[in-house]
C-alpha positions as CSV (number, residue, x, y, z in Angstrom):
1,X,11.2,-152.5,22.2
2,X,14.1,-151.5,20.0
3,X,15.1,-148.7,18.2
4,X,16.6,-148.8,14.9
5,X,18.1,-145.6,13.5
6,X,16.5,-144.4,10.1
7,X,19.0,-144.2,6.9
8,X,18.6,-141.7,4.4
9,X,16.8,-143.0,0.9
10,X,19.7,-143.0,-1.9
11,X,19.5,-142.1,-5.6
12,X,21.2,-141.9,-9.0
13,X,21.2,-138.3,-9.3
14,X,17.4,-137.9,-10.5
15,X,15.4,-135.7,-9.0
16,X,12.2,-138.0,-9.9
17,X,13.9,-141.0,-7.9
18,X,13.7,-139.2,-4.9
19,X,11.2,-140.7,-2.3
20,X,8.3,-138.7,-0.9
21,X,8.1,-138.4,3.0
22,X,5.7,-140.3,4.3
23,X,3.8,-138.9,7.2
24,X,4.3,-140.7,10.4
25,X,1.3,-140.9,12.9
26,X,2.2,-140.1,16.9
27,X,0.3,-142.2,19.3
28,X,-0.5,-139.6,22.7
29,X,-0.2,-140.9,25.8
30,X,-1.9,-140.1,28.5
31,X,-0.9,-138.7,31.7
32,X,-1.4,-140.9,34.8
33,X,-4.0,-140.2,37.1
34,X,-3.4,-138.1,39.9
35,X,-2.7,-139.8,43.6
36,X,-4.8,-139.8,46.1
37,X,-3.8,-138.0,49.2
38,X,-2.6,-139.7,52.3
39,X,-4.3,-140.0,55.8
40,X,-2.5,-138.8,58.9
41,X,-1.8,-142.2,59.7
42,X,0.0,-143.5,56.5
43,X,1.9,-139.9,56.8
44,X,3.0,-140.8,60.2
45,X,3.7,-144.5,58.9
46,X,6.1,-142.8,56.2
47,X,7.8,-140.3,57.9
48,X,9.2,-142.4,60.4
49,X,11.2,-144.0,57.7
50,X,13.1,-140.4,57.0
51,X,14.3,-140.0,61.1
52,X,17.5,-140.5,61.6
53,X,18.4,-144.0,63.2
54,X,19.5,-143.8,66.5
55,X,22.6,-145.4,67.4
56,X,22.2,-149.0,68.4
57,X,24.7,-149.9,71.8
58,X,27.0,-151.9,69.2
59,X,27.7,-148.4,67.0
60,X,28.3,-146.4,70.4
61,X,31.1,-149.1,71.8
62,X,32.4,-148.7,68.2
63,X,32.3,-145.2,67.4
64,X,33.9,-144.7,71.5
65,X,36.4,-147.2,70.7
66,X,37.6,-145.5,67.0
67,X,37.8,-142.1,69.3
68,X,41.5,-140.9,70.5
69,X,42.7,-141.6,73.8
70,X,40.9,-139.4,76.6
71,X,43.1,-136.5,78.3
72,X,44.4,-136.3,81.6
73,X,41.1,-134.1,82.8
74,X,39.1,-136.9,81.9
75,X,41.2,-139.8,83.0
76,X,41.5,-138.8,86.7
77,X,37.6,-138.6,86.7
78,X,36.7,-141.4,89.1
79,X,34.9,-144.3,87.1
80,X,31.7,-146.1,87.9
81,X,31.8,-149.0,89.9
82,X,29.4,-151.5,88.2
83,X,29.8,-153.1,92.1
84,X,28.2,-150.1,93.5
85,X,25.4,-150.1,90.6
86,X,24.6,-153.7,91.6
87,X,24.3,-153.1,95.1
88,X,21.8,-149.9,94.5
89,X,19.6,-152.0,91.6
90,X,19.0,-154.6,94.4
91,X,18.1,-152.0,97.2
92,X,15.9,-149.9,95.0
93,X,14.4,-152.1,91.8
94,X,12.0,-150.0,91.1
95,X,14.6,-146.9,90.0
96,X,15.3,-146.7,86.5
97,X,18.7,-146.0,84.8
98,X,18.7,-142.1,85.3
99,X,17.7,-142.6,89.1
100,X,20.8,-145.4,89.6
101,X,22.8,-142.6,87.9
102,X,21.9,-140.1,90.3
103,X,22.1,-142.1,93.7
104,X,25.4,-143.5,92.5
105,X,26.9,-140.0,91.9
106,X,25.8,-138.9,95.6
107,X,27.2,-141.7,97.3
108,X,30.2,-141.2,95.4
109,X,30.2,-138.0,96.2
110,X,30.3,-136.3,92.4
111,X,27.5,-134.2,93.0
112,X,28.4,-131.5,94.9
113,X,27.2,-128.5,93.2
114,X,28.2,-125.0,94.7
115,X,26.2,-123.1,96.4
116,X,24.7,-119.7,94.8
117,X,25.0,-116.6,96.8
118,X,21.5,-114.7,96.9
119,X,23.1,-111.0,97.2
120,X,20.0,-108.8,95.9
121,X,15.9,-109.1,97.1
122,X,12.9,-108.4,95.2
123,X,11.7,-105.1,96.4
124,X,8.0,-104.4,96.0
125,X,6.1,-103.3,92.9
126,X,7.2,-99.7,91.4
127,X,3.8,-98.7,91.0
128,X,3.9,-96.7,94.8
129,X,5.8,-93.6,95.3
130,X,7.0,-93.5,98.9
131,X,7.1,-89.9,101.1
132,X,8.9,-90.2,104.5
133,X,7.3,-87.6,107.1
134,X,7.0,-87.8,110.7
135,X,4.0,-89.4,112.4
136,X,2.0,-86.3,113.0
137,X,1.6,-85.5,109.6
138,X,0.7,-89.1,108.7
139,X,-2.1,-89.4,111.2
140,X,-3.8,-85.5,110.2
141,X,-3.1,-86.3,106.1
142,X,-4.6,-89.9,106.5
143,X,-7.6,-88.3,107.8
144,X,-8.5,-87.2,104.5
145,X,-7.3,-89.4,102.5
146,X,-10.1,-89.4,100.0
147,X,-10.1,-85.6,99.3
148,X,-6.5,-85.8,98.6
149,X,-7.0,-88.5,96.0
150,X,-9.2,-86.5,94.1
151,X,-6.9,-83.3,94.2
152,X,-3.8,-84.8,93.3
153,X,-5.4,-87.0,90.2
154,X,-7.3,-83.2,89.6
155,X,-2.9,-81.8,89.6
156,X,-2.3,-84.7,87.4
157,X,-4.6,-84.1,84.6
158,X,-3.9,-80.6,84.3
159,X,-0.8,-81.5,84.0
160,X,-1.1,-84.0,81.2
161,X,0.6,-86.7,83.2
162,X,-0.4,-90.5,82.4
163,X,-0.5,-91.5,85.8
164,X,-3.0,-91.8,88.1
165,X,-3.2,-91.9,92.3
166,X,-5.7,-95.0,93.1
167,X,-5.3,-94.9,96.9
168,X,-2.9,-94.1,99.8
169,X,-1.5,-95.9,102.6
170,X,0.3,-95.0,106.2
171,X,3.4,-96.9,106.4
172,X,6.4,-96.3,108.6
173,X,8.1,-93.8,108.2
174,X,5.5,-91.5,106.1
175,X,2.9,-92.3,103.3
176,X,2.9,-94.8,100.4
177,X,0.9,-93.1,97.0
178,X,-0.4,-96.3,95.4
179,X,-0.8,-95.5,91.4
180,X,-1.6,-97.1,88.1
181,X,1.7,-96.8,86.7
182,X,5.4,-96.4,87.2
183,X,5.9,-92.5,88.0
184,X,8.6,-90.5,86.7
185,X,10.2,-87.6,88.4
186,X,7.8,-84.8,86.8
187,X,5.0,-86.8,88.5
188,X,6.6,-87.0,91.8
189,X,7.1,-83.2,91.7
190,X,3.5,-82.9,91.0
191,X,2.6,-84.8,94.0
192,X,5.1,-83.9,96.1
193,X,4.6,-80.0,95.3
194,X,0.7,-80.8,97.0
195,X,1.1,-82.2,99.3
196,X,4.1,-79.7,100.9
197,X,1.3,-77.1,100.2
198,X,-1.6,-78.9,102.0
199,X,-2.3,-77.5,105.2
200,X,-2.8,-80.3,106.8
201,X,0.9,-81.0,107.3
202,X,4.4,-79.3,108.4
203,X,5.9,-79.2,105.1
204,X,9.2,-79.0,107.0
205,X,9.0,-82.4,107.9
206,X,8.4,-83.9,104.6
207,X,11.3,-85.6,103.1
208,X,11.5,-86.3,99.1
209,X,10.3,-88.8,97.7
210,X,11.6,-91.9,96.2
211,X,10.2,-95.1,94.4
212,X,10.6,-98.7,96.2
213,X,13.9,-100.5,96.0
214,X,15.6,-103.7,96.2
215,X,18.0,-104.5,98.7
216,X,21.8,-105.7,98.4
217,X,23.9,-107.6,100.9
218,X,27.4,-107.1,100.6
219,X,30.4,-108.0,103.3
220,X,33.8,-105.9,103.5
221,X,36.4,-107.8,104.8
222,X,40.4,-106.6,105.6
223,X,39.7,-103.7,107.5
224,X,41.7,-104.2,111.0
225,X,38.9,-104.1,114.4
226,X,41.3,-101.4,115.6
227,X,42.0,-98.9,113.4
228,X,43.7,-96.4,115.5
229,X,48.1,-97.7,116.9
230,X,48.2,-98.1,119.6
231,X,44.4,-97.6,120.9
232,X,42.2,-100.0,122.2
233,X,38.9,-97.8,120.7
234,X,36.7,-100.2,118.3
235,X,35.4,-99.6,114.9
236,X,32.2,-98.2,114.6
237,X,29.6,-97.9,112.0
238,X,30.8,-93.8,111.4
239,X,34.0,-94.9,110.7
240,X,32.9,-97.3,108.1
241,X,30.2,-94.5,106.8
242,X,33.7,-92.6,107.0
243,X,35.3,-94.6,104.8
244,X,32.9,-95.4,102.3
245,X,32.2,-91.7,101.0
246,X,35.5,-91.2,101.0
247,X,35.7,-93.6,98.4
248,X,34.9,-92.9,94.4
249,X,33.8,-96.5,94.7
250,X,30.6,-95.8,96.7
251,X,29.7,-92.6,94.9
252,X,25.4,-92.7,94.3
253,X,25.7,-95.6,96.7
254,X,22.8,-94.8,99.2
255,X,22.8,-97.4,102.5
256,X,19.5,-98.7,103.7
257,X,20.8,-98.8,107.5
258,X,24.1,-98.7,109.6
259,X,26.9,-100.9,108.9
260,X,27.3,-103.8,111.4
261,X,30.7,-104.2,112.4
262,X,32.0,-107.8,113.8
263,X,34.9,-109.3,114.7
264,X,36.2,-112.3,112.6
265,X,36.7,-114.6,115.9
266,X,37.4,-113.7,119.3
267,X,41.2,-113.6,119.2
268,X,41.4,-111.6,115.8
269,X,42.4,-108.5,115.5
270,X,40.2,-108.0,111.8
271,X,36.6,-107.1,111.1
272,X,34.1,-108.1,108.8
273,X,31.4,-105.3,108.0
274,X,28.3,-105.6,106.6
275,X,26.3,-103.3,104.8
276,X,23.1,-103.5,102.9
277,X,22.7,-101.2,100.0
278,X,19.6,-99.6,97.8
279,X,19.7,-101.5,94.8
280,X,17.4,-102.5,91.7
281,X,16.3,-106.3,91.1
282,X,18.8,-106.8,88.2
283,X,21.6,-105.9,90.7
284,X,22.8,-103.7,89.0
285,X,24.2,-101.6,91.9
286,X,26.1,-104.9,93.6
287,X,27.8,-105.8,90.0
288,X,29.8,-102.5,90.2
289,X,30.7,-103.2,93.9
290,X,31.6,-107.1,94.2
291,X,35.6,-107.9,94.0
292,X,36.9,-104.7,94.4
293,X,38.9,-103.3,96.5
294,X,40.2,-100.1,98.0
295,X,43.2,-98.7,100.8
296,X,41.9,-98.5,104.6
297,X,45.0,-96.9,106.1
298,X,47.8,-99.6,105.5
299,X,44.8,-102.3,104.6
300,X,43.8,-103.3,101.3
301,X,39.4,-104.0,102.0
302,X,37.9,-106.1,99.7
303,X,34.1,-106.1,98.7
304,X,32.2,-109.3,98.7
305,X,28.7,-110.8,98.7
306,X,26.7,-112.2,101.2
307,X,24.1,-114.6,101.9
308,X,20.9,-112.6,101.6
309,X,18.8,-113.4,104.7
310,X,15.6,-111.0,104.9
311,X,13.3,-111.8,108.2
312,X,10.1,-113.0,108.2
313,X,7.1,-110.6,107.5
314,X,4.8,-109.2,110.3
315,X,1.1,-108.1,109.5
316,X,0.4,-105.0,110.5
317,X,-3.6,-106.8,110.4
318,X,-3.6,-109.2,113.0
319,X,0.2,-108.6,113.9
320,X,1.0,-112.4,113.3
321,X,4.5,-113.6,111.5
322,X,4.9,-115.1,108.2
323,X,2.5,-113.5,105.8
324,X,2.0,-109.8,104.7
325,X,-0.7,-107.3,105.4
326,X,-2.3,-107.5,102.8
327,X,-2.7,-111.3,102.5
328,X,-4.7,-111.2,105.8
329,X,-7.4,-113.2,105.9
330,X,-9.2,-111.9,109.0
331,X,-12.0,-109.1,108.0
332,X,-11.3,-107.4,110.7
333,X,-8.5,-105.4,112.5
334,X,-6.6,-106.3,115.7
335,X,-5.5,-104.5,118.7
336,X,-0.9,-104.9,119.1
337,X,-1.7,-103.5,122.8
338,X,-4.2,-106.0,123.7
339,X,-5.2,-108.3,121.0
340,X,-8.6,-107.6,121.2
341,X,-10.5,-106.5,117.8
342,X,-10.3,-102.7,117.0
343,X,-7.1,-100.6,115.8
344,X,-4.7,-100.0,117.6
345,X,-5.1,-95.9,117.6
346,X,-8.3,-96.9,119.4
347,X,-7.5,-98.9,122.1
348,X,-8.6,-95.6,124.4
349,X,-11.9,-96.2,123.3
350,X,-12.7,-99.3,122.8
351,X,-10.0,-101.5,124.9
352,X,-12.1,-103.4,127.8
353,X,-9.1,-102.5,130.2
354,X,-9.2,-98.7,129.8
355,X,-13.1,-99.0,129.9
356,X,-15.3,-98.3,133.4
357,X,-16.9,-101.2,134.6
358,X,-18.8,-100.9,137.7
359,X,-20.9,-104.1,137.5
360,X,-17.5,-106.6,138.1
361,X,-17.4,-107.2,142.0
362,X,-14.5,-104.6,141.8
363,X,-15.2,-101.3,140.0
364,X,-13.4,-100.8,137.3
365,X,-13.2,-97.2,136.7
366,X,-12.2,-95.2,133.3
367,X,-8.7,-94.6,132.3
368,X,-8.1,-90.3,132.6
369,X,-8.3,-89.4,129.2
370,X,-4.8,-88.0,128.1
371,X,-2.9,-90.3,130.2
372,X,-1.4,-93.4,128.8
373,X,-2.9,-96.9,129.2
374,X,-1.5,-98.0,132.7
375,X,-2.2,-101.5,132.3
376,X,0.1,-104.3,131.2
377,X,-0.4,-105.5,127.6
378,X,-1.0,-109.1,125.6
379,X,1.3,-110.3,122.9
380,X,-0.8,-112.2,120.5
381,X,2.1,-114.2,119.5
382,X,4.0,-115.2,122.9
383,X,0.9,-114.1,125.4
384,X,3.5,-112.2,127.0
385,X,3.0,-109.0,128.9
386,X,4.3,-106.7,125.9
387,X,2.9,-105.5,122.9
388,X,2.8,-107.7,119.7
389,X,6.3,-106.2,117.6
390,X,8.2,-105.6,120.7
391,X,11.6,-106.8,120.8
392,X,11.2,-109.3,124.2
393,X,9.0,-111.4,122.4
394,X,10.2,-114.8,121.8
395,X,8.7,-114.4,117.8
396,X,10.5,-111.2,117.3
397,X,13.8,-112.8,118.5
398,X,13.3,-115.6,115.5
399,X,12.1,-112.9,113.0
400,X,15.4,-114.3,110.7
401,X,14.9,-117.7,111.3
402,X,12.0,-119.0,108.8
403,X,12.0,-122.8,109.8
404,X,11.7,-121.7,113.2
405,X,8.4,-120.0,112.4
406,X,6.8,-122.5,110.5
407,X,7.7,-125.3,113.3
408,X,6.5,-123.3,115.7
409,X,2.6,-122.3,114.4
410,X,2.4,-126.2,113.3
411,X,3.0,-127.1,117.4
412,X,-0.2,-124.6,117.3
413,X,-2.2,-125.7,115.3
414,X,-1.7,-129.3,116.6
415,X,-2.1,-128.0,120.0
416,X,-5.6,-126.0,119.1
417,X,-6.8,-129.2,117.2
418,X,-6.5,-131.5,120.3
419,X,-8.4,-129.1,122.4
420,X,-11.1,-128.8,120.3
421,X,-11.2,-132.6,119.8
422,X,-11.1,-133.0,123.9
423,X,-14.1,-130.3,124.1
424,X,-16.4,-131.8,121.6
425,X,-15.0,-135.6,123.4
426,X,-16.5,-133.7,127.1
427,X,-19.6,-132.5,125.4
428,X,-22.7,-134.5,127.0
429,X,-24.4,-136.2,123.8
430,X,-27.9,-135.0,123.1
């Protein structure tokens, strides 16, 4: 269709030769009809069209070879050896690219990645409040533990405090308060004020309390094994306690036990000390500490981190390694005297040794009451002739050594499956 432009009529000058407009007629067209709307699967059809394209092998050798030339960092990187990749393909067919990649960069040896230092544990939860007091006032406060629950929560409410006391627990050295909530320092006031009143205790042997902590393992090293001139005397742990609060370095630094000094080989005359510090799971405590160093006499010490290594757990339950106390599974409790199945506060009572026996062909007769159990006890670890945490057993001595432990109970468990396969084997058949 063309368009021609439309010319103005022309006249003489007469008003009466001028043409009339004629009125022109529009035609309306109508709007198209709406679409229809697309299924999921011509969406997905569509949409694939609008990814970007990924670059074929061709671009990539183009686009590496229009790059500059690489650096010196990147040249002296070994290449790969398409030789080597061969040689792995035909050993192993069934590995794909990324897995050649991998076993190719071990052989090589490219993938040596450094090892992490694991300085700081994860201490238990925060939801416990932990008294140290001495055993007597443990074993005369536990016995009523249930009345002390209810006055203590009874303290709490008065006082408006959010927390609340669900149970407690003996644990070496003192008491554990188990609550719903992390306590602040009002609340252990509150708690601690009670239970310094209670007459069931010597409030003079109660220490203050203190929430659960994480641990830190750090290593000093440059500090000479004889500090004194011309003396042959050794460092000691109070030296290095000594030391360390003479330092501004180790100010609200709290250790959890003695330093351990050692020498750094047998003909050296330097130490390395280790020391394990209170410290919170962030590690916050060791991040002020690590790198720095401070004057010992002539020395310059310097802080560093070391290898956490925490020993395998002992249940206080069954008073077997390698899981807590509570994760035991047995329903019962067991005897660390003489493995037989009471506690071990009542071994007096119920132990079969300490018992009278008069129908054995020997008499046994009853152990004086007062005197302590004169008989020789049974490791349930070792069967030794000690009790179950003592340090001669051969478990205790392997109480850092995890591997150890778990090689160890699956000899057991092999050993206790073939007997019970050779008893039912010996069993007459009905």
């Amino acid at each position: 269709m063309k368009f021609t432009p439309r010319t103005p009529p022309q006249h003489n000058g007469n008003k009466n030769d001028i043409a009339k407009p004629v009125p022109v007629t529009i035609n309306k067209v109508l709007p198209p009809p709406p679409l229809s709307a697309k299924t999921k699967k011509e969406i997905n059809i569509i949409s694939k069209y609008f990814h970007p394209k990924k670059l074929s092998v061709e671009n990539t050798t183009k686009d590496n070879n229009a790059r500059p030339g690489k650096s010196y960092a990147q040249a002296s990187k070994p290449s790969v050896n398409t030789s080597d990749v061969l040689k792995i393909k035909e050993t192993f067919p069934s590995l794909n690219v990324q897995k050649i990649d991998q076993v190719n960069s071990i052989v090589n040896g490219q993938d040596k990645t450094r090892p992490r230092i694991r300085m700081t544990t994860k201490g238990p939860s925060r939801k416990q409040i932990i008294i140290p007091m001495s055993g007597e006032n443990v074993s005369s406060f536990m016995k009523n533990s249930s009345l002390h629950v209810a006055n203590i929560n009874r303290n709490l409410r008065n006082a408006k405090s959010n927390i609340l006391v669900d149970y407690l627990r003996s644990k070496n050295p003192g008491i554990t308060v188990i609550t719903n909530k992390v306590a602040q320092q009002w609340d252990m006031s509150i708690i601690n004020n009670y239970i310094k009143n209670s007459s069931d205790i010597n409030s003079l042997q109660v220490d203050e309390p203190r929430l659960p902590k994480s641990k830190s393992y750090l290593k000093i090293t440059g500090i000479p094994f004889f500090p004194h001139p011309n003396s042959q005397e050794r460092l000691t742990s109070n030296d290095i306690k000594a030391i360390l609060k003479q330092n501004h370095i180790f100010n609200n630094i709290s250790l959890v036990s003695k330093p351990r000094v050692i020498k750094v080989s047998p003909k050296s005359d330097m130490s390395i000390v280790w020391i394990d510090i209170w410290d919170v799971q962030s590690g916050k405590n060791t991040k002020m500490l690590i790198n720095r160093c401070f004057n010992v006499g002539n020395f310059i010490a310097s802080i560093r981190g070391a290898n956490m290594n925490p020993r395998v757990s002992q249940c206080k339950n069954c008073w077997k390694w390698g899981h807590a106390t509570f994760s035991c599974k047995i329903q019962g409790a067991k005897c660390i005297k003489c493995n037989s199945l009471h506690k071990s506060e009542h071994h007096r009572e119920f132990g079969w040794y300490c018992k009278a026996n008069p129908k054995i062909n020997l008499p046994r007769l009853e152990t004086t009451k007062g005197m302590p159990c004169p008989h020789s006890f049974k490791c349930s670890n070792c069967h030794g002739d000690h009790q179950a945490d003592s340090n001669l057993c051969l478990f205790w001595r392997h109480r850092f050594n995890r591997e150890w432990y778990q090689k160890k109970y699956a000899e057991i468990h092999v050993n206790r499956s073939k007997s019970f396969r050779s008893e039912v084997n010996d069993s007459p058949s009905l």
